[in-house]
C-alpha positions in Angstrom: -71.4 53.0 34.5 -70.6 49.8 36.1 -72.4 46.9 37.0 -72.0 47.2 40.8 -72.7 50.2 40.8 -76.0 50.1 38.8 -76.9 47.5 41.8 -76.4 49.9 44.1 -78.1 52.7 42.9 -82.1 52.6 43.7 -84.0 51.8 40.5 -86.0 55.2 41.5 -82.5 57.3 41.5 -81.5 55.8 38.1 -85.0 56.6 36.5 -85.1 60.2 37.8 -81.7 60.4 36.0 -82.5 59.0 33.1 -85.7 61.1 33.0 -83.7 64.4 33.7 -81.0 64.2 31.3 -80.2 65.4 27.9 -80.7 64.2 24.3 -77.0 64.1 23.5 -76.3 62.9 27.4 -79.1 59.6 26.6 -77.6 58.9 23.0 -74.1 58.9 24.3 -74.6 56.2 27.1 -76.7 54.0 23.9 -73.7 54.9 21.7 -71.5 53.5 24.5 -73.4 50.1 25.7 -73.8 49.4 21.9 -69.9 49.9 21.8 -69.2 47.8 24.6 -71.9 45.0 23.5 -69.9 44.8 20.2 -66.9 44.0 21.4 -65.2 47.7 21.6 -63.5 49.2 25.0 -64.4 52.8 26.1 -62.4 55.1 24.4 -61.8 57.5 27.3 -60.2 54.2 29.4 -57.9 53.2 26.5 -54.1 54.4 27.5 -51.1 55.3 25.2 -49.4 53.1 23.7 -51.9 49.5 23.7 -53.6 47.3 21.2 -56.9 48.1 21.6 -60.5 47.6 19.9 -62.7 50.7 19.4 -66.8 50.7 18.3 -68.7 53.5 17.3 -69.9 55.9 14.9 -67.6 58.4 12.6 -68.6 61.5 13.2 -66.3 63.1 10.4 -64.1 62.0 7.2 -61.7 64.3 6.0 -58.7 64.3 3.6 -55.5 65.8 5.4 -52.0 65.2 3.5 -49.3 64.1 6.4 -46.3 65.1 5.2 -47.1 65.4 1.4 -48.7 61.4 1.6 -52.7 61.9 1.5 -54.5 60.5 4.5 -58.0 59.7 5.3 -59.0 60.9 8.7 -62.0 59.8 10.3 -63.1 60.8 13.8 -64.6 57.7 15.4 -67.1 58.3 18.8 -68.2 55.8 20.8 -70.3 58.0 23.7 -67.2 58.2 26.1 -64.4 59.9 23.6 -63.5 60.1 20.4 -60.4 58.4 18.3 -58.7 59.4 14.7 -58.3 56.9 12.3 -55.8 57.8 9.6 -55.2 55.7 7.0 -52.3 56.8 5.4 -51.7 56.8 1.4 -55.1 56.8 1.1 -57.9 59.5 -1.1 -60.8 57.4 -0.1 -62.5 53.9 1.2 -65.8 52.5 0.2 -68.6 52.4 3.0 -65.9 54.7 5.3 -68.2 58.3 5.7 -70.0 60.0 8.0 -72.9 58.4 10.1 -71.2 54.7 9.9 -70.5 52.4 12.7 -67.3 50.8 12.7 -65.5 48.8 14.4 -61.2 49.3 14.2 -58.3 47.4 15.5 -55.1 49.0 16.2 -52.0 50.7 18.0 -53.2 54.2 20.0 -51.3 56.5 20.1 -51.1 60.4 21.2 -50.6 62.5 18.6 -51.0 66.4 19.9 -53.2 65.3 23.0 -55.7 63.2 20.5 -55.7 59.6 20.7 -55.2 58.3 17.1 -54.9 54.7 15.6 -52.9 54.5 12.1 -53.7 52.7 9.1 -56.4 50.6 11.9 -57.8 47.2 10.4 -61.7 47.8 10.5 -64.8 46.5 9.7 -68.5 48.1 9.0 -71.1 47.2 11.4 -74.3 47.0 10.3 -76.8 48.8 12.5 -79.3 46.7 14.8 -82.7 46.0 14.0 -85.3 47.6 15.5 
């Protein structure tokens, strides 16, 4: 949501639809403000073929061989969309698993209708304190 229109929308509207949504509808705007707030742009507003900087949380880490190299996949979601990270000739990274926020640097591109950065320079994030 932007910030003009967060202005314009009655602090009574935004309340009500804060009160009214979902678990997974509240947790994905946090996942996305935290995303922005460390540095990351929206995944669903990145387009083909651009540098970009993605935030978020991997929601899964798979082994897939690409063309008989092994790859690490890693399916990063930041509360707008989702991004692959494939590291390719790689079996494994330390601190790269499920449930971790990273933060990755890269080319996107579209690989059957997925957005997908290869072999993407990242870092962990530690989470925030409470």
């Amino acid at each position: 949501m932007s910030k003009s229109s967060v202005l314009s929308t009655p602090l009574w509207r935004r309340a009500l639809a804060r009160f009214t949504a979902s678990e997974s509808d509240l947790a994905a705007e946090e996942a996305q403000e935290d995303a922005v707030r460390n540095g990351g742009t929206p995944c669903d507003q990145i387009p083909d073929r651009t540098k970009a900087c993605v935030c978020g949380t991997l929601r899964s880490v798979t082994l897939r061989p690409r063309g008989g190299v092994p790859a690490l996949e890693a399916e990063l979601f930041d509360g707008s969309g989702s991004v692959q990270l494939v590291w390719l000739g790689r079996r494994k990274i330390a601190g790269v698993e499920p449930g971790r926020r990273v933060k990755a640097r890269g080319l996107v591109a579209c690989d059957d209708g997925q957005r997908v950065i290869f072999n993407p320079v990242y870092e962990l994030v530690c989470p925030e304190k409470v």
